[in-house]
C-alpha positions in Angstrom: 0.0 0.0 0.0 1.2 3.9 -1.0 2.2 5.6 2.1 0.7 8.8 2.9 3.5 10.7 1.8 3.7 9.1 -1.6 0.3 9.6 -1.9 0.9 13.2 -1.4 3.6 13.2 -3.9 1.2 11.4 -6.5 -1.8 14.2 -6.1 0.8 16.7 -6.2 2.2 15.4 -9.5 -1.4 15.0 -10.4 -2.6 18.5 -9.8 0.4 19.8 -11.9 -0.8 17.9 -14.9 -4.1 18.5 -14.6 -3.3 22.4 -13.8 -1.3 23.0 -16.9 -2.9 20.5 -19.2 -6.0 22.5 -18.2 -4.9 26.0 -18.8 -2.9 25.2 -21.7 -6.0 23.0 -24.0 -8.5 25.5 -21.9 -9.3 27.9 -24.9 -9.5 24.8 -27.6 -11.9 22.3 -25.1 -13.9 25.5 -24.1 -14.9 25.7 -27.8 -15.6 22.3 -28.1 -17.6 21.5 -25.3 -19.7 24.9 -26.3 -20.0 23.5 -29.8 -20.9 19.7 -27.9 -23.7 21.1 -25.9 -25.4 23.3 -28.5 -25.4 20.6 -30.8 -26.9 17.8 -28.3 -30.2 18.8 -29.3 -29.9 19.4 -33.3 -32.8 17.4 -34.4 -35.4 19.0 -31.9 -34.1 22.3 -32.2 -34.2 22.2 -36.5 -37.4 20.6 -36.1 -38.9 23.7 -34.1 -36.9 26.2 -35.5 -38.6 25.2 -39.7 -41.9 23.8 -38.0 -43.4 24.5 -41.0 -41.7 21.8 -43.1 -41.4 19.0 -40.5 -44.9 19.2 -39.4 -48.3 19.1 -41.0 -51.8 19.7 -39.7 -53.9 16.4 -40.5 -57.4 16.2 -41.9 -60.1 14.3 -40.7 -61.8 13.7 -43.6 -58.4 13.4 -46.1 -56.8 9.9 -45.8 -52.4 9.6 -46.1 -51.3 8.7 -49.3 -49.5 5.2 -50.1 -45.9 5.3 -49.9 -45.8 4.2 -53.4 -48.3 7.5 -54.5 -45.6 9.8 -52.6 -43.0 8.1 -54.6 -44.3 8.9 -57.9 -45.5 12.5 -56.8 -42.0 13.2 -55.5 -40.3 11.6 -58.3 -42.2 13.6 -60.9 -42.3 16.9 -59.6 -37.9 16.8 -59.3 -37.6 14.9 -62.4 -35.1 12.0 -59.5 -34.9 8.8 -58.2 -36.3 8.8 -54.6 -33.7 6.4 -52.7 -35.3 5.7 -49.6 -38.6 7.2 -47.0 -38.0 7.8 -43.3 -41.8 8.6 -41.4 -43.5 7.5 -38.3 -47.6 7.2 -37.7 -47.6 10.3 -36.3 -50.2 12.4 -38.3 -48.3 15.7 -37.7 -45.2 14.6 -39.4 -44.1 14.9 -42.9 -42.4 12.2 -44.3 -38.4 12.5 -45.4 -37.6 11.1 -49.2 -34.1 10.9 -50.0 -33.8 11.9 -53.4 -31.0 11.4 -55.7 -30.3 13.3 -58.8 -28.3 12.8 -61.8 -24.6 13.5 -60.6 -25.6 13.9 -57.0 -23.1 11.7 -54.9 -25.4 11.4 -51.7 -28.4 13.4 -52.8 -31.4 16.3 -50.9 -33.9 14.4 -48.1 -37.0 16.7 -48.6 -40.1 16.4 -46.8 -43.4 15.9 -48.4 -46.5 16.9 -46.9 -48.1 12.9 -46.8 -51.6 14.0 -47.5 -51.3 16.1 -50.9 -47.4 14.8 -51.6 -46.9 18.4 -51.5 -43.1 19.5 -51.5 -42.9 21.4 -48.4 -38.6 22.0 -48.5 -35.7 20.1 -48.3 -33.9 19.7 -45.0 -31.4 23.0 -45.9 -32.1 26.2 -44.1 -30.5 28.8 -42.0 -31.1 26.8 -38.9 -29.0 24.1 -40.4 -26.2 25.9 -41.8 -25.8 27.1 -38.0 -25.5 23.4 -37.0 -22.8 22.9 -39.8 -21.1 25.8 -38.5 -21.3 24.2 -35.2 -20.5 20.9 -36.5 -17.0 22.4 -38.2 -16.5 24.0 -35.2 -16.9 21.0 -32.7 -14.5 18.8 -35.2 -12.4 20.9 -37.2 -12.5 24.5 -35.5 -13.6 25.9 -39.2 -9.8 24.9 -39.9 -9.0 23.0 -43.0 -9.7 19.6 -42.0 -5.6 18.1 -42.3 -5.0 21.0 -39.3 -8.1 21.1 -36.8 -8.8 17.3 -37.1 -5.8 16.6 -35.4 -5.6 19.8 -33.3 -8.8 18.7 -31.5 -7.7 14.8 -31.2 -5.0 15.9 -29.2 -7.0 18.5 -27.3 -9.2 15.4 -26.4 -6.6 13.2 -25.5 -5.8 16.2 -22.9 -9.4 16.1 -22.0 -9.5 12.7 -21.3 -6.5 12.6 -18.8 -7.7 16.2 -17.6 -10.7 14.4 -16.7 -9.7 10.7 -15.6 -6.8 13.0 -13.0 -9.5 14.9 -11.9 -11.4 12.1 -10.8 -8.4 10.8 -8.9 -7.9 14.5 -7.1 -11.2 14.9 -6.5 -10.9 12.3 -3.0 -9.8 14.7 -0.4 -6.4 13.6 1.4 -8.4 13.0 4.8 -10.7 10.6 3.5 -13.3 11.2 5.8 -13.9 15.1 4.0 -15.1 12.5 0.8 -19.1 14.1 1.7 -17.3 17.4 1.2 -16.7 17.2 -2.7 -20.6 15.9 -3.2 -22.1 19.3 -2.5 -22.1 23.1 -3.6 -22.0 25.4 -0.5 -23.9 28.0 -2.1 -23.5 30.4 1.9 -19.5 30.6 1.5 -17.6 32.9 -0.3 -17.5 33.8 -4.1 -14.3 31.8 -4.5 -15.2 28.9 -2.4 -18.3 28.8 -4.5 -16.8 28.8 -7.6 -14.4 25.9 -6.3 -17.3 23.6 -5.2 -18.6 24.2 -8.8 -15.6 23.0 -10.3 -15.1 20.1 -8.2 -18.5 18.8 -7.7 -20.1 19.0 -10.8 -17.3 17.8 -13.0 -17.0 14.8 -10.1 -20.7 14.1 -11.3 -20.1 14.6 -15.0 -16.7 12.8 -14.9 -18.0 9.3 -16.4 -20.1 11.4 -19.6 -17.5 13.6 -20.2 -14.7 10.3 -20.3 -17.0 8.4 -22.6 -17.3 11.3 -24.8 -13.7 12.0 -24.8 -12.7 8.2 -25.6 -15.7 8.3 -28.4 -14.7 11.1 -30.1 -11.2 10.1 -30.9 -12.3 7.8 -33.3 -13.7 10.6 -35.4 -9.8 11.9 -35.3 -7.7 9.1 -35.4 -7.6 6.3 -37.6 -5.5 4.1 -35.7 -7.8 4.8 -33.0 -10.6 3.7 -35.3 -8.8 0.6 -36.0 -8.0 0.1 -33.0 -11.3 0.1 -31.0 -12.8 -1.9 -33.4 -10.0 -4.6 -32.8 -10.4 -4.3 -29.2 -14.0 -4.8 -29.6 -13.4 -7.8 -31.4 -15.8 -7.0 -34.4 -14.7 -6.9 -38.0 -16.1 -4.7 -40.4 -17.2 -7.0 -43.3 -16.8 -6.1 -46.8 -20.1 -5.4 -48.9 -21.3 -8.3 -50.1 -24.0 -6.5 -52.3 -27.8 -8.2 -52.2 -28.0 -11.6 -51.4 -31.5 -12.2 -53.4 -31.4 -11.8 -57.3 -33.5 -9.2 -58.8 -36.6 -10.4 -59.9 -39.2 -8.8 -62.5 -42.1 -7.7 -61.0 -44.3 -8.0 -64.3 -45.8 -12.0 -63.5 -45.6 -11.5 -59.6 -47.6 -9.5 -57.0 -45.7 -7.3 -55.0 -47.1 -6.6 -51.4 -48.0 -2.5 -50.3 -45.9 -0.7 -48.1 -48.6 -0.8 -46.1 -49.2 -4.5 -46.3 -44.7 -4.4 -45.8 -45.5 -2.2 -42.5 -48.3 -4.3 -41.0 -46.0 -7.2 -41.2 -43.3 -5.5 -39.1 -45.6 -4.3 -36.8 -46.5 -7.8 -36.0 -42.4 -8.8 -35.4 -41.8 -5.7 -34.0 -44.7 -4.5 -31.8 -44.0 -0.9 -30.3 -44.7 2.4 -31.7 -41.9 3.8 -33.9 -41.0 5.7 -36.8 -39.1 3.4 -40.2 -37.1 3.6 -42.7 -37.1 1.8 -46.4 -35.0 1.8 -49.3 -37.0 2.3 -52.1 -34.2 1.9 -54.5 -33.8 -1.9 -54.0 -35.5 -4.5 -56.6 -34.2 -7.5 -55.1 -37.3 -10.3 -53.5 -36.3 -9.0 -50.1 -37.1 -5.6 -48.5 -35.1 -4.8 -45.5 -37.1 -2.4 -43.1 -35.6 -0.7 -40.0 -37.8 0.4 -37.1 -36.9 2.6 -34.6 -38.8 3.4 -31.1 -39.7 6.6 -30.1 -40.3 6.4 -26.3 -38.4 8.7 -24.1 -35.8 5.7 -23.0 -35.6 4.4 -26.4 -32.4 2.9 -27.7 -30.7 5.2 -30.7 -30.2 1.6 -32.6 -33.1 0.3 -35.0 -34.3 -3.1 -35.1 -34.5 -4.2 -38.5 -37.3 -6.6 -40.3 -36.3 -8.7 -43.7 -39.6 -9.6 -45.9 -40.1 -11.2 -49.1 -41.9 -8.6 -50.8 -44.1 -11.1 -52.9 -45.2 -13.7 -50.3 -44.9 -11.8 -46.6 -42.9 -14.5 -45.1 -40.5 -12.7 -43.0 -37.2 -14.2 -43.3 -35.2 -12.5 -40.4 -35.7 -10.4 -37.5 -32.9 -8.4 -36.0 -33.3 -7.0 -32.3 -30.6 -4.6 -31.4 -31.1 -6.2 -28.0 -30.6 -9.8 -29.0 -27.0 -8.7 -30.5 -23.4 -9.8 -28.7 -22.3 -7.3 -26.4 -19.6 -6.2 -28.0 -21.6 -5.7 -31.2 -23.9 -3.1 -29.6 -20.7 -1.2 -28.0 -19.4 -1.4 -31.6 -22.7 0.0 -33.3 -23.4 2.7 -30.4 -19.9 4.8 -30.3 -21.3 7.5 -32.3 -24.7 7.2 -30.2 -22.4 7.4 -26.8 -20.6 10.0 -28.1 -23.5 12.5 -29.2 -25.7 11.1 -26.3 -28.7 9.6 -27.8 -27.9 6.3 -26.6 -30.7 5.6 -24.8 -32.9 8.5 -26.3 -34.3 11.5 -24.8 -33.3 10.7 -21.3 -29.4 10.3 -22.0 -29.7 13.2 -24.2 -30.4 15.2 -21.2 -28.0 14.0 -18.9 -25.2 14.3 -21.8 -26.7 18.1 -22.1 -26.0 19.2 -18.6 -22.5 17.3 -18.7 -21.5 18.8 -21.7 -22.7 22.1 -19.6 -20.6 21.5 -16.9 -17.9 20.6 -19.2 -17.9 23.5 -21.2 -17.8 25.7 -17.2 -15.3 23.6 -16.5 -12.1 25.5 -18.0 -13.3 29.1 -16.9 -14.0 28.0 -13.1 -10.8 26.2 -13.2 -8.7 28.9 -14.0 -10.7 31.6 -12.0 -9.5 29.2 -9.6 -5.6 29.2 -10.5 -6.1 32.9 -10.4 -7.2 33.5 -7.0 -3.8 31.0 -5.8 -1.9 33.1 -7.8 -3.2 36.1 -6.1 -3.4 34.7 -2.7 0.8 33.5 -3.3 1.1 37.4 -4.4 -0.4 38.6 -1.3 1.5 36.2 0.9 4.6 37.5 -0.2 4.0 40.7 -0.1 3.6 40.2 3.7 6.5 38.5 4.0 8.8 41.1 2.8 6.7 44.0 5.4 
């Protein structure tokens, strides 16, 4: 066992690191934690902020057109293919449609209005091309990607030991003070305040703001990439392109969309919103469905259907997958925070507050040492 004085020697050692990794990365993880937290809740915010293209008012008396109407409207009106349809049964949505025209590499989503297959936008507007700038600014810092990519891995790697040496300082040297570092004393002074905040809240945050930082690097590093995914012991596989042959549809009956969707209702009984490629001509038609209840897991589970008989010939439930396989499919979901849907969203949103507090309090806190050495001294020479 450490001896009290080495243990002394460690925290002191700790401290440094944490002090001038801290101040020195402070301008660069203030950014991106700012950038983090704004951008937790893109999709809610874009979808209030253009209201008037995501959501329709229903009518009674005017029934939702067939998937396979919208598809045609859509595909007429912008002279493209329509790739694929994302929508849920709620009667206020519009549907998405990706569309794909000549010489577009990954093609405009635009939402359709599912009652008159009206055209209501695409997913482009100014509330957007803040995200973006957001976005650039969270990876990148608006640099050209070869500088801030890299720039910001680092910064993370300094995040990550900021945080996991923070962690380690934060159990007081008398260990029966621990009760101290779980509280704010909101009645002492400015400066013991501002402490408290410091070391309480990013103790509480400490485990979000790790998993962020180790999640993240992926996005930076490719031997990183590589590397988790070996750890993890899954392999990404090669496409393998579409198992079932195409098949002419002119002697065979294909089943609705409709007829598609009440089939993976019956494997897949929970409300949800789904996705479809429409683009696909193959005997098999692969639909994902994901939930939309307020614990609900980021990951879809995912129906396979012969499209001219309505045997289902495979049902996937995220749940039902290895271990590893979910860590593997969730690191962008446990690095934005919609791993477990609106609830970790929340929690990853008051972290990424903290987190982004974190680098002011802590050197409003190095400032009042310095001041308080300053002042010491001072008296020491009267």
């Amino acid at each position: 066992m450490l001896s009290f004085f080495s243990w002394k020697k460690i925290r002191s050692f700790l401290n440094t690191i944490h002090l001038w990794l801290g101040i020195g990365a402070s301008l660069i993880l203030f950014i991106v934690c700012l950038t983090g937290t704004i951008y937790t809740f893109q999709p809610e915010i874009t979808r209030w902020m253009d209201s008037e293209k995501y959501t329709v008012s229903p009518a009674d008396s005017v029934p939702i057109l067939s998937i396979e109407a919208l598809k045609d409207s859509v595909g007429a009106q912008l002279g493209a293919t329509v790739a694929s349809v994302s929508f849920s049964k709620d009667k206020t949505e519009a549907y998405q449609f990706s569309v794909r025209k000549e010489g577009e590499r990954r093609g405009t989503t635009y939402l359709v209005n599912p009652y008159t297959a009206e055209i209501l936008g695409d997913t482009k507007s100014t509330t957007s091309e803040f995200f973006m700038v957001m976005f650039r600014l969270h990876r990148w810092l608006l640099l050209d990607t070869k500088i801030g990519r890299p720039i910001v891995g680092w910064s993370t790697v300094i995040f990550a030991v900021i945080v996991f040496s923070g962690m380690i300082l934060w159990f007081p040297v008398r260990v029966k003070s621990w009760r101290n570092g779980l509280k704010v004393n909101i009645k002492a002074s400015w400066k013991r305040i501002n402490h408290d905040l410091h070391n309480t809240l990013g103790f509480y945050s400490s485990i979000f703001l790790l998993i962020m930082a180790l999640t993240g690097l992926q996005w930076s590093f490719d031997w990183y990439r590589e590397g988790l995914t070996n750890l993890l012991g899954v392999k990404r596989e090669a496409p393998k392109g579409e198992l079932q042959p195409e098949i002419s549809t002119d002697s065979l009956q294909v089943l609705t969309i409709t007829e598609l969707i009440q089939i993976t209702d019956s494997a897949l009984p929970f409300d949800g919103s789904y996705y479809l490629d429409l683009s696909s001509k193959s005997n098999e038609v692969s639909i994902r469905k994901y939930s939309n209840s307020f614990f609900a897991s980021h990951a879809p589970d995912r129906v396979t259907i012969n499209r001219y008989n309505g045997n289902v010939t495979s049902v996937e439930r995220f749940a039902d997958k290895p271990f590893n396989e979910q860590i593997a499919s969730s690191i962008k979901a446990l690095h934005v925070g919609n791993v477990f849907g609106t609830f970790s969203k929340i929690i990853y949103f008051l972290a990424c507050l903290v987190a982004t507090s974190l680098p002011v309090t802590g050197i409003i806190i190095w400032l009042n040492k310095r001041k308080g050495k300053r002042v010491s001294s001072s008296h020491e020479l009267v």
